[in-house]
Backbone bond lengths (Angstrom), bond angles and torsions (degrees), N, CA, C in turn:
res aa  C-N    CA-C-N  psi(-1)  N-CA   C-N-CA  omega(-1)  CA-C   N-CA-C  phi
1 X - - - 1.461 - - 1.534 109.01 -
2 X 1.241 108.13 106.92 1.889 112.13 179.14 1.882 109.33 -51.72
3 X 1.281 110.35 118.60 1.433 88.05 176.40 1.926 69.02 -129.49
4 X 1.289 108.74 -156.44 1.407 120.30 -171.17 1.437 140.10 -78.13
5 X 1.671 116.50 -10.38 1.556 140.48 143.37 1.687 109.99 -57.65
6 X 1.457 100.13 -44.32 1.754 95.97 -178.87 1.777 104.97 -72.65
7 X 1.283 113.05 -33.15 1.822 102.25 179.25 1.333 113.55 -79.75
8 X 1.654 125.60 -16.37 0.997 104.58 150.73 1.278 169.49 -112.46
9 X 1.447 66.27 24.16 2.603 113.29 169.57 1.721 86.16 -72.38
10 X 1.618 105.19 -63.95 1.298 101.71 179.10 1.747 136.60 -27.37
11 X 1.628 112.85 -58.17 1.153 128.56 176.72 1.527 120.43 -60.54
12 X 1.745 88.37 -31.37 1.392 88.56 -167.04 1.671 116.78 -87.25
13 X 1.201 118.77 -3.48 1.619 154.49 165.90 1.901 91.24 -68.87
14 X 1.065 109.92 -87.85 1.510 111.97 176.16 1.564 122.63 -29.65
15 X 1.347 94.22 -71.39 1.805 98.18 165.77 1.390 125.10 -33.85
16 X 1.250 112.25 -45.69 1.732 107.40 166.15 1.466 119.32 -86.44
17 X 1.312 119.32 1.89 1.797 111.96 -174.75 1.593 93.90 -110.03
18 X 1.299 120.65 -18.52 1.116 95.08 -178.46 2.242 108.29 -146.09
19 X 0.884 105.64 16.10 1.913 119.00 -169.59 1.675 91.35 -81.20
20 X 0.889 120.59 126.07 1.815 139.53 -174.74 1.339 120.99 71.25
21 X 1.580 115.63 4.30 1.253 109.67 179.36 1.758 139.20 -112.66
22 X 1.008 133.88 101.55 1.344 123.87 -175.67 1.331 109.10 -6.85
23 X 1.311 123.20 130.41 1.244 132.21 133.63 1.597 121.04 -54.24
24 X 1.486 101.69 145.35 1.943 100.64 -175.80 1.461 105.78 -126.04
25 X 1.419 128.42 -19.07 1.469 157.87 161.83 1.098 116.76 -130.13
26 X 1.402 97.71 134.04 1.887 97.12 145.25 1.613 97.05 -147.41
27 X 1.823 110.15 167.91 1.168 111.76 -147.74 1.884 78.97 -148.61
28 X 1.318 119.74 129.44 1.192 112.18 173.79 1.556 99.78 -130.74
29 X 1.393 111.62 130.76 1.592 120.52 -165.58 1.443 101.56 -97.78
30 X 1.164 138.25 15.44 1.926 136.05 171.96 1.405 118.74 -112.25
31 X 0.930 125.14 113.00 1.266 137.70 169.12 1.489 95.80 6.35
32 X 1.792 117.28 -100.39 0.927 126.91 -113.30 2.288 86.49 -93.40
33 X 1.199 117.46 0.35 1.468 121.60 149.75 1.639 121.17 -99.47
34 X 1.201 119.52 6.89 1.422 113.76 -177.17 1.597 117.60 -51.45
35 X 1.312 111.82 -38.85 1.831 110.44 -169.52 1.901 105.31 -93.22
36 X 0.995 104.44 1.01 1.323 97.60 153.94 1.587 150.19 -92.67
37 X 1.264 80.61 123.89 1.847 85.58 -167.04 1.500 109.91 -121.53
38 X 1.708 111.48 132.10 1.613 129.10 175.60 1.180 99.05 -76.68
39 X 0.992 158.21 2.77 1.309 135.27 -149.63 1.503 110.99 -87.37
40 X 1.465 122.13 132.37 1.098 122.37 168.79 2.197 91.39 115.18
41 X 1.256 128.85 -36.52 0.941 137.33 156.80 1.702 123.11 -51.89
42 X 1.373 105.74 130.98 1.594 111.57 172.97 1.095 127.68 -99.89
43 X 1.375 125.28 120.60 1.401 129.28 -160.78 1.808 94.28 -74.28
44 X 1.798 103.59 126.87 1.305 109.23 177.84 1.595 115.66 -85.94
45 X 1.155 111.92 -22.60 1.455 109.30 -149.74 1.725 103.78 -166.81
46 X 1.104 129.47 124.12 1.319 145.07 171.30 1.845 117.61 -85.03
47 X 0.860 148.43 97.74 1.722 140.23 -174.26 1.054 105.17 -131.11
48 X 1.889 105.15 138.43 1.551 108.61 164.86 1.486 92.97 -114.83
49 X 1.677 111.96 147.39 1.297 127.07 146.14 1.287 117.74 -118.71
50 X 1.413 94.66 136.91 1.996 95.51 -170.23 1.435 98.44 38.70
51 X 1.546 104.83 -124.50 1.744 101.98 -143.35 1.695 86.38 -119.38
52 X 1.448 121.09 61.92 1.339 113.66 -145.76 1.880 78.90 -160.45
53 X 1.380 114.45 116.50 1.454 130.33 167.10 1.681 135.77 -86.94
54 X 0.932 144.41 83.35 1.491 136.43 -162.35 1.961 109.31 -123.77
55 X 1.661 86.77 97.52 1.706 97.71 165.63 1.396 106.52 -80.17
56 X 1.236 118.95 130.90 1.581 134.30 -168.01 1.288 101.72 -112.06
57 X 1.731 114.42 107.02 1.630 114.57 172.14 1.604 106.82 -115.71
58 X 1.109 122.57 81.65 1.669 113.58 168.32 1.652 103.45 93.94
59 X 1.435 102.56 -141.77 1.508 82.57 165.56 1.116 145.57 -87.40
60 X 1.719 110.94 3.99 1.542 127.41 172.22 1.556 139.54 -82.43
61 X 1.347 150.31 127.75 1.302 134.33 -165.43 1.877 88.69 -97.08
62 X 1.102 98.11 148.82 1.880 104.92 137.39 1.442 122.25 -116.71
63 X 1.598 114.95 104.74 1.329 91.63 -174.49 1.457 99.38 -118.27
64 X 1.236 96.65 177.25 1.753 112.78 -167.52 1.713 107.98 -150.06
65 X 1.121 113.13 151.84 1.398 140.70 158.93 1.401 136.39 -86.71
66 X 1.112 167.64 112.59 1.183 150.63 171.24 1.514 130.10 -58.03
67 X 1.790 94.18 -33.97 1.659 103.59 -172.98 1.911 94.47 46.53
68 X 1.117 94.99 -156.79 1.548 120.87 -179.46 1.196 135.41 -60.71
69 X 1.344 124.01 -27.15 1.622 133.65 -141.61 1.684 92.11 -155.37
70 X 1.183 124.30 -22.08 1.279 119.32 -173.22 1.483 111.94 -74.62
71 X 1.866 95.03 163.23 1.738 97.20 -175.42 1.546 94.37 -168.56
72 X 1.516 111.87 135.80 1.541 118.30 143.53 1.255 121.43 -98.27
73 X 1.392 110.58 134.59 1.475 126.65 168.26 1.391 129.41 -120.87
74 X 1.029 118.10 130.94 1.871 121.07 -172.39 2.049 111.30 -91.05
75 X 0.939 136.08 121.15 1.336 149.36 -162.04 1.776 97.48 -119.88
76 X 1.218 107.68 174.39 1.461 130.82 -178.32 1.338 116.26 -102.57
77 X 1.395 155.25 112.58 1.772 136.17 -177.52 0.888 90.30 -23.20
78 X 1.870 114.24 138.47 1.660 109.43 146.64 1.596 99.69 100.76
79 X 1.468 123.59 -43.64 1.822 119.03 -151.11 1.358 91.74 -76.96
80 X 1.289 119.76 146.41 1.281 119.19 143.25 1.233 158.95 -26.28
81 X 1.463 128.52 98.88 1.649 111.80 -164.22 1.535 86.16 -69.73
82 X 2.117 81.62 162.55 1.799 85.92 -178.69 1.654 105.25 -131.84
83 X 1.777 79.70 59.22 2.202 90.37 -170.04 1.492 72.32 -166.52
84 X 1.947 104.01 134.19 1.522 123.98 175.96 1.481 111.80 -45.69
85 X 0.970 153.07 137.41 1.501 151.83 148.62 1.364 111.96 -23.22
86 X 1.506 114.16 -46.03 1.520 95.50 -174.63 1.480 114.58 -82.39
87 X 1.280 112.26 23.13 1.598 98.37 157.91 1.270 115.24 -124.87
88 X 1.898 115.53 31.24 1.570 109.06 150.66 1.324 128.20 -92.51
89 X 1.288 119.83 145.13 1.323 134.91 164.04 1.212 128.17 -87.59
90 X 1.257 121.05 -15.20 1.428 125.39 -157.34 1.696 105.19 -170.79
91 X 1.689 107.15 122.37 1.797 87.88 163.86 1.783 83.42 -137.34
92 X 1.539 114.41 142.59 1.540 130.71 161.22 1.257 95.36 -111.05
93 X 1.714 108.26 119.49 1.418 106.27 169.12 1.748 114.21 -120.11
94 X 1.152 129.95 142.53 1.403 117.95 173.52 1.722 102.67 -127.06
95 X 1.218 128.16 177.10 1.409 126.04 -162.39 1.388 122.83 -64.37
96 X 1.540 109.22 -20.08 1.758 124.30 159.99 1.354 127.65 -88.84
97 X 1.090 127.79 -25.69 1.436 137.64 160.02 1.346 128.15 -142.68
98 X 1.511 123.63 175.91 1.352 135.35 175.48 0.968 93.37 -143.35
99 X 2.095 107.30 132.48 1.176 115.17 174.74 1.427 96.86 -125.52
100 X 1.872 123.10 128.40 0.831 159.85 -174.63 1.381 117.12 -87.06
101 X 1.763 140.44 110.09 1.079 143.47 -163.33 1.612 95.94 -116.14
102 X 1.604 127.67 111.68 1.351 128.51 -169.39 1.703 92.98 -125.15
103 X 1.475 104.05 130.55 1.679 113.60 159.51 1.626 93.26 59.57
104 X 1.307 117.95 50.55 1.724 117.01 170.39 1.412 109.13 -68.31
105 X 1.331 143.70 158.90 1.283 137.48 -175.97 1.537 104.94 -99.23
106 X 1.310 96.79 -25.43 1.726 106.65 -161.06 1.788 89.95 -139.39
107 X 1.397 124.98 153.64 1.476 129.79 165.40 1.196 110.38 -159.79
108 X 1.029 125.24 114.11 1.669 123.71 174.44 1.739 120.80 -170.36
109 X 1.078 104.92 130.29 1.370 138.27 -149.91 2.157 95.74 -90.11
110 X 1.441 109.35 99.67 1.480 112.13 -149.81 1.455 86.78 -115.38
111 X 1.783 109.22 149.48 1.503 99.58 142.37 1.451 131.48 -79.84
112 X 1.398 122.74 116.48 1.675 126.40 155.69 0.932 124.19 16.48
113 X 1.566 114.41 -35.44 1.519 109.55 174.47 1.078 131.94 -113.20
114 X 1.814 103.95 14.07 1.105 109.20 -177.62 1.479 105.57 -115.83
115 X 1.113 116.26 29.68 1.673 130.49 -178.86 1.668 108.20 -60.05
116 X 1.003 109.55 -53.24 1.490 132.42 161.49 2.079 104.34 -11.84
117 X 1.767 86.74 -67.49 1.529 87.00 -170.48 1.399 134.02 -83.05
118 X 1.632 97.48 -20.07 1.743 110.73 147.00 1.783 106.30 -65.23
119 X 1.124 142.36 -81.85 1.087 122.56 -172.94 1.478 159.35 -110.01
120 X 1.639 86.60 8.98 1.077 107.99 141.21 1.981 142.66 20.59
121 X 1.385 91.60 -92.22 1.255 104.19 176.29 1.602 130.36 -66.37
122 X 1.565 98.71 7.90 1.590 108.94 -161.21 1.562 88.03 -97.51
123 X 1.912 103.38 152.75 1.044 125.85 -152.71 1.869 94.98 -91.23
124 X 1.404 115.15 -173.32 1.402 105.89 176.16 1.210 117.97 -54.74
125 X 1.367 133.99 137.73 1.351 135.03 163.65 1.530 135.85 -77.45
126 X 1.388 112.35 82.74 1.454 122.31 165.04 1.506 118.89 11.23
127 X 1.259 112.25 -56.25 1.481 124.46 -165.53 1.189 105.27 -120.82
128 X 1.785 125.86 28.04 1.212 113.51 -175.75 1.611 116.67 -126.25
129 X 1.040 135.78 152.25 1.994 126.40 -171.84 1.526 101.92 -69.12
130 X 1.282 122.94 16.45 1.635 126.28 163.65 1.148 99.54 -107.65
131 X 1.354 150.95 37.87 1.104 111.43 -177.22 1.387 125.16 -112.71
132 X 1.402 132.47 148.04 1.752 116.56 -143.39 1.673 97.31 -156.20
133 X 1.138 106.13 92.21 1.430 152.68 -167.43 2.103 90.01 -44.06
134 X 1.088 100.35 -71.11 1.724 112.55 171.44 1.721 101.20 -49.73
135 X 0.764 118.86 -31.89 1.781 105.59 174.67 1.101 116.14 -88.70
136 X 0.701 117.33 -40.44 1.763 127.10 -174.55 1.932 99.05 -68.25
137 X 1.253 116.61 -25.95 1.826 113.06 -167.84 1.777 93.54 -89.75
138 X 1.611 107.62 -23.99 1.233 116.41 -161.33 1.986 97.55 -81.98
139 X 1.340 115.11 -42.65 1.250 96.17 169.48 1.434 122.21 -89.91
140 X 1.242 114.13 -23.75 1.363 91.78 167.96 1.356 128.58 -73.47
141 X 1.294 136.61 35.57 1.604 152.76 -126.55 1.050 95.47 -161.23
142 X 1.677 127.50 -52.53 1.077 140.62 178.75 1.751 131.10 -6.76
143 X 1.393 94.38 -74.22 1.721 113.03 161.06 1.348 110.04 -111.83
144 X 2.149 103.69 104.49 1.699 83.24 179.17 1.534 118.86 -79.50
145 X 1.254 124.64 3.95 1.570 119.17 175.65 1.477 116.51 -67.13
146 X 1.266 118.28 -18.94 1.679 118.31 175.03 1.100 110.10 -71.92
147 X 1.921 105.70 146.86 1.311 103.67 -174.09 1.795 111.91 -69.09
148 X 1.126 108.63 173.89 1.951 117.17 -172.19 1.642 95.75 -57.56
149 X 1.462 90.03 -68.37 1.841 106.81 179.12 2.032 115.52 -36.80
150 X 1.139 96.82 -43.24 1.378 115.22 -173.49 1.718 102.60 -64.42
151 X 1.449 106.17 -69.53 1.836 105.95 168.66 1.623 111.04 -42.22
152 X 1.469 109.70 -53.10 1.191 96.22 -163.85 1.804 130.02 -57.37
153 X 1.959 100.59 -21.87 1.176 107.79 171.37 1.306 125.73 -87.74
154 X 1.264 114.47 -18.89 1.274 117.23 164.19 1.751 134.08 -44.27
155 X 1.063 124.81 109.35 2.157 114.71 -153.93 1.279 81.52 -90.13
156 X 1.345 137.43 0.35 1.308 101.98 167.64 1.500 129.84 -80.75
157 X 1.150 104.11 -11.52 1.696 126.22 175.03 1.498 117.89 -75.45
158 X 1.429 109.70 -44.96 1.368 117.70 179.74 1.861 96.58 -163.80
159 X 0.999 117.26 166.63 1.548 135.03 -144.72 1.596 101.61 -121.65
160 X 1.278 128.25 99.10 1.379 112.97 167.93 1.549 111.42 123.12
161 X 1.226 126.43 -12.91 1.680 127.00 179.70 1.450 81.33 -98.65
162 X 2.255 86.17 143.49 1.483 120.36 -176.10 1.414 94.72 -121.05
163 X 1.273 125.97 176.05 1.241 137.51 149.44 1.444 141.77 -4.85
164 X 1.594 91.41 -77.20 1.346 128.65 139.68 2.011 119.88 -20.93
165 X 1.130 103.75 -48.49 1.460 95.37 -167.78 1.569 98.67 -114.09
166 X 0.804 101.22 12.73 1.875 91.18 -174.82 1.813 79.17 -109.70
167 X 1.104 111.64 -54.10 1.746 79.51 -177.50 1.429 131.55 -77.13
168 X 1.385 96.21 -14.57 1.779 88.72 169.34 1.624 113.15 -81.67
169 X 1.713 119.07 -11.75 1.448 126.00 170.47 1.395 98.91 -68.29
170 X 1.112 126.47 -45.64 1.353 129.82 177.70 1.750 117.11 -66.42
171 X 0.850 110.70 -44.64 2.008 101.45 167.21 1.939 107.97 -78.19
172 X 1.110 107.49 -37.10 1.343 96.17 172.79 1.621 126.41 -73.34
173 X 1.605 126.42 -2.00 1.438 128.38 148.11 1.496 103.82 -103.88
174 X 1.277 132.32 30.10 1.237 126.36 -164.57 1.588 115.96 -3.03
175 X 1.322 91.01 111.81 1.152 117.57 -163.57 1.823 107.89 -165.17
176 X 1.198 129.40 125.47 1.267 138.37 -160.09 1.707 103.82 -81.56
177 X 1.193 124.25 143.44 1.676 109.04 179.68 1.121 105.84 -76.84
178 X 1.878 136.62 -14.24 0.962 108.31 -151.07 2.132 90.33 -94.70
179 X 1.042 115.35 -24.83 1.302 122.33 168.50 1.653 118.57 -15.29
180 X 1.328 119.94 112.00 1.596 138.28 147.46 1.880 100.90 -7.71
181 X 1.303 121.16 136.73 1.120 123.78 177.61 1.367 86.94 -76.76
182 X 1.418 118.60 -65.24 1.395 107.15 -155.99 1.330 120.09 -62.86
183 X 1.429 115.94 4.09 1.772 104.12 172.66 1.688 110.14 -102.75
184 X 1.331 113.11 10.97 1.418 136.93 162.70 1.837 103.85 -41.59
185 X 1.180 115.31 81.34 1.678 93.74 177.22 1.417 127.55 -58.06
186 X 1.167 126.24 -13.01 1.439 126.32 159.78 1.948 116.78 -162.35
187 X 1.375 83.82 92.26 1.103 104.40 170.50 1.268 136.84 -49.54
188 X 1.335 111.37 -36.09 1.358 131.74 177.64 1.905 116.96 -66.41
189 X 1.869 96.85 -34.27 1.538 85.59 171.46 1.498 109.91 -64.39
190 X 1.716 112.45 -34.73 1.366 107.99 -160.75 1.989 106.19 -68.81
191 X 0.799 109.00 3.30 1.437 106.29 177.48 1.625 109.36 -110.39
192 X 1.131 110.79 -22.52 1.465 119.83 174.76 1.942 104.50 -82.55
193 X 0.996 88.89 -34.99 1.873 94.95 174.06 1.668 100.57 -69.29
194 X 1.243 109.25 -61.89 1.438 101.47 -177.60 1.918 120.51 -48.81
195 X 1.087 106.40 -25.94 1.307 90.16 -167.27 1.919 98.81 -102.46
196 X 1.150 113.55 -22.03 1.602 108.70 159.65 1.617 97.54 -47.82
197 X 0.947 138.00 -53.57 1.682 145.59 -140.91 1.421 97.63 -89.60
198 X 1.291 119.67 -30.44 1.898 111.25 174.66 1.221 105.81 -96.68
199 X 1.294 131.32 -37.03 1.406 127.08 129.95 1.656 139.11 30.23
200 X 1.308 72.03 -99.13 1.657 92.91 -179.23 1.801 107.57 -82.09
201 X 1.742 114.46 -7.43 1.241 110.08 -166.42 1.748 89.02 -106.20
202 X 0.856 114.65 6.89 1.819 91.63 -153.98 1.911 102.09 -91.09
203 X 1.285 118.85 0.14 1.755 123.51 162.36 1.161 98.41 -97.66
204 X 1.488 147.83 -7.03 1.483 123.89 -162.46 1.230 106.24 -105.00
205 X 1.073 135.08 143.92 1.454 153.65 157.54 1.451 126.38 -20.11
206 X 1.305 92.98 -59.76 1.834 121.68 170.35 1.363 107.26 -126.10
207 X 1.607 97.20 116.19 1.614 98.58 161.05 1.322 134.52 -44.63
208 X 1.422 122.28 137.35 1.716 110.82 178.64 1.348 101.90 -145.48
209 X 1.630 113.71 138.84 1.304 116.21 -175.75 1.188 106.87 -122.91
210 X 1.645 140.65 -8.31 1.231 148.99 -160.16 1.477 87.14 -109.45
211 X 0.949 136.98 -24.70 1.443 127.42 -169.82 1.805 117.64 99.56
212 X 1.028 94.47 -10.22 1.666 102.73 176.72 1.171 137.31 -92.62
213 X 1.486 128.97 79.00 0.980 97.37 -133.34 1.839 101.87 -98.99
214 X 1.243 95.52 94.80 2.098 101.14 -169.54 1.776 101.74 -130.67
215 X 1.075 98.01 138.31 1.610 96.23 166.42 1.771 123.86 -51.37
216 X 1.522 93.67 123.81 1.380 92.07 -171.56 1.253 142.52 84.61
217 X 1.600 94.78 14.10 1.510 131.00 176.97 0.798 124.87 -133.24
218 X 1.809 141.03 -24.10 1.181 159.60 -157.06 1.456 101.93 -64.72
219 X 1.299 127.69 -75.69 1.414 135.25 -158.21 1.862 112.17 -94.76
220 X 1.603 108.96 128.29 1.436 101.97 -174.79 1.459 121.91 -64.13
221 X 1.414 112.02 -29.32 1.336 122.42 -174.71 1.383 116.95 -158.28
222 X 0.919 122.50 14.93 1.939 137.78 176.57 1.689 82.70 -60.95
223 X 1.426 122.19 152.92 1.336 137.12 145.65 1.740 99.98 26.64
224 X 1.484 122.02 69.86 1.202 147.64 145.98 0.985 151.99 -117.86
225 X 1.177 102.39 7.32 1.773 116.50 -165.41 1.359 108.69 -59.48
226 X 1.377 102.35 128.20 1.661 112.45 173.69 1.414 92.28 110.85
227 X 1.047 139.90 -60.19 1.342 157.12 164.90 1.596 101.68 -6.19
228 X 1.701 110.54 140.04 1.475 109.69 149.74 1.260 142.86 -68.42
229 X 1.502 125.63 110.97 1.713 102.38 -171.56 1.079 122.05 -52.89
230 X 1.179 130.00 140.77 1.708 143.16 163.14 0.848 102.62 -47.34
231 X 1.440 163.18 14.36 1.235 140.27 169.79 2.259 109.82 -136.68
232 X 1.213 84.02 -32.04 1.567 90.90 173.40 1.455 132.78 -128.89
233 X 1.662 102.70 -20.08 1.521 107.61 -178.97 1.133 111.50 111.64
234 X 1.494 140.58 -18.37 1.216 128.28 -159.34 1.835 103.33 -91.54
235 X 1.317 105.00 158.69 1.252 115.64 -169.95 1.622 117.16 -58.32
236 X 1.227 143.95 101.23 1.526 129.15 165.14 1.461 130.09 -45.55
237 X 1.296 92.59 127.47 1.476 94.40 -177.27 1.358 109.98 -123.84
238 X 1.479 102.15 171.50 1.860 131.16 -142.69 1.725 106.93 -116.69
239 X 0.966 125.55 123.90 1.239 111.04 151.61 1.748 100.59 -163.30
240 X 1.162 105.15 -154.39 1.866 110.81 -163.79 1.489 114.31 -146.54
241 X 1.183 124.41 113.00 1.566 118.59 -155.26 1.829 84.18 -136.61
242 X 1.587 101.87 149.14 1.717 120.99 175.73 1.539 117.15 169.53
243 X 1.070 120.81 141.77 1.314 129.35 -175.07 1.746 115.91 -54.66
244 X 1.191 105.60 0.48 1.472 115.23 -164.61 1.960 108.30 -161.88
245 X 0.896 127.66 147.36 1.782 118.44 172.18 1.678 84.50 -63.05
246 X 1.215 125.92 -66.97 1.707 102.03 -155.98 1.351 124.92 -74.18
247 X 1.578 124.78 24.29 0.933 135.50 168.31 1.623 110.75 -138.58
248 X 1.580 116.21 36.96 1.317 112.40 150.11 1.204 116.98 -95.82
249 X 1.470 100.32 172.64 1.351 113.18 -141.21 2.067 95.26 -143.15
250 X 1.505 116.22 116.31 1.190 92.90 157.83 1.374 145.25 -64.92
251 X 1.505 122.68 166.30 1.452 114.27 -158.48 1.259 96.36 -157.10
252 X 1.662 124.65 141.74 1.308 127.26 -175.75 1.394 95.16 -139.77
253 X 1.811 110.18 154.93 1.656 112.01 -156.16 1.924 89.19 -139.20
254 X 1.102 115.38 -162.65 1.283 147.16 171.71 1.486 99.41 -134.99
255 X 1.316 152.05 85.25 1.570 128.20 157.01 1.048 128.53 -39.34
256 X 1.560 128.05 -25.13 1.474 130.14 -170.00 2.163 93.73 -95.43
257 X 1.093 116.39 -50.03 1.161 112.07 -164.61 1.587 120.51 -92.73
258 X 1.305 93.73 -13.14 1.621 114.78 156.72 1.619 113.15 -89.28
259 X 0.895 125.81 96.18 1.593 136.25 -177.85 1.353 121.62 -89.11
């Protein structure tokens, strides 16, 4: 699940296959970018914000999304992709690599200066040289009737929390997701916890929040339900919380250690 350590394993994969080098192809798989072509352009600059990708060639962005299912991958001239064709969107190739855009959520080919209005609205970025600890507590603070879990996924508050980390941020201040921000007694660790936690995850392979890092140990309560908690035994439980049905979100708790 891409949350904001994976976009910026991602970027940082990109940045070396393709950051100072002419483009020699590019191939855009969406309709309404199909006749555009970089070629002959040098990609200046690689950036992730939050969960949000932008290769910078001249005056054009390509940026992309992951959503759910999405992925970039870097190949050899010639090597084999090892994902069907019909689920690319995007390939930038220059004479040392090809980088392959499969199941993108979002794709679109922007001017530079209009970066602003693609991303714009996103909150401080976790993993980014803006990032400003007092803003990020200040919007997620914003409305205290939303649940904790609910702010925390929201990118307009802060840039880069998935699923994944808002509920294990949430058993590790024990604290329930479905819980009122504003009865959060200190909110501010929980945002300071979160970004230690993408942190320390954003080179590793597999996320780990328990400290372990072994299969089948990693996460305290992510995708466990039924499960014993790691810390006391009690059963994990399941449910689905969001400001809207099409923006809920599953959520797994401790009842005993979540209070």
């Amino acid at each position: 699940m891409p949350e904001g350590d994976t976009v910026h394993q991602t970027a940082a994969r990109l940045r070396a296959a393709l950051e100072g080098r002419e483009l020699t192809r590019t191939d855009f798989r969406v309709p309404r970018f199909a006749t555009v072509d970089l070629a002959g352009r040098v990609v200046d600059e690689v950036a992730a914000r939050g969960k949000h990708l932008l290769v910078r060639a001249g005056d054009l962005t390509v940026h992309s999304h992951l959503k759910m299912e999405g992925s970039w991958r870097v190949f050899r001239p010639g090597e084999r992709w090892n994902r069907p064709a019909h689920l690319v969107r995007a390939v930038l190739e220059n004479r040392d690599a090809v980088a392959v855009g499969f199941e993108l959520g979002v794709l679109e080919v922007i001017p530079r200066a209009a970066e602003e209005d693609a991303v714009g609205y996103l909150g401080p970025d976790l993993l980014g040289p803006d990032w400003d600890a007092a803003e990020a507590v200040r919007r997620v603070t914003a409305d205290p009737a939303v649940p904790v879990a609910v702010a925390l996924l929201d990118q307009r508050n802060l840039a880069g929390l998935g699923n994944v980390y808002a509920n294990e941020l949430c058993f590790l201040r024990g604290i329930r997701p479905q819980r009122p921000v504003g009865e959060v007694p200190d909110p501010g660790a929980v945002v300071d916890l979160g970004r230690r936690l993408i942190v320390a995850n954003r080179d590793r392979v597999a996320r780990v929040t328990t400290g372990v890092d072994r299969r089948g140990a990693r996460l305290w309560v992510y995708g466990r339900a039924g499960e014993p908690c790691r810390r006391c035994g009690t059963r994990i439980e399941r449910g689905e919380l969001g400001r809207t049905e099409l923006e809920e979100r599953v959520t797994f708790w401790c009842p005993n250690c979540q209070r």
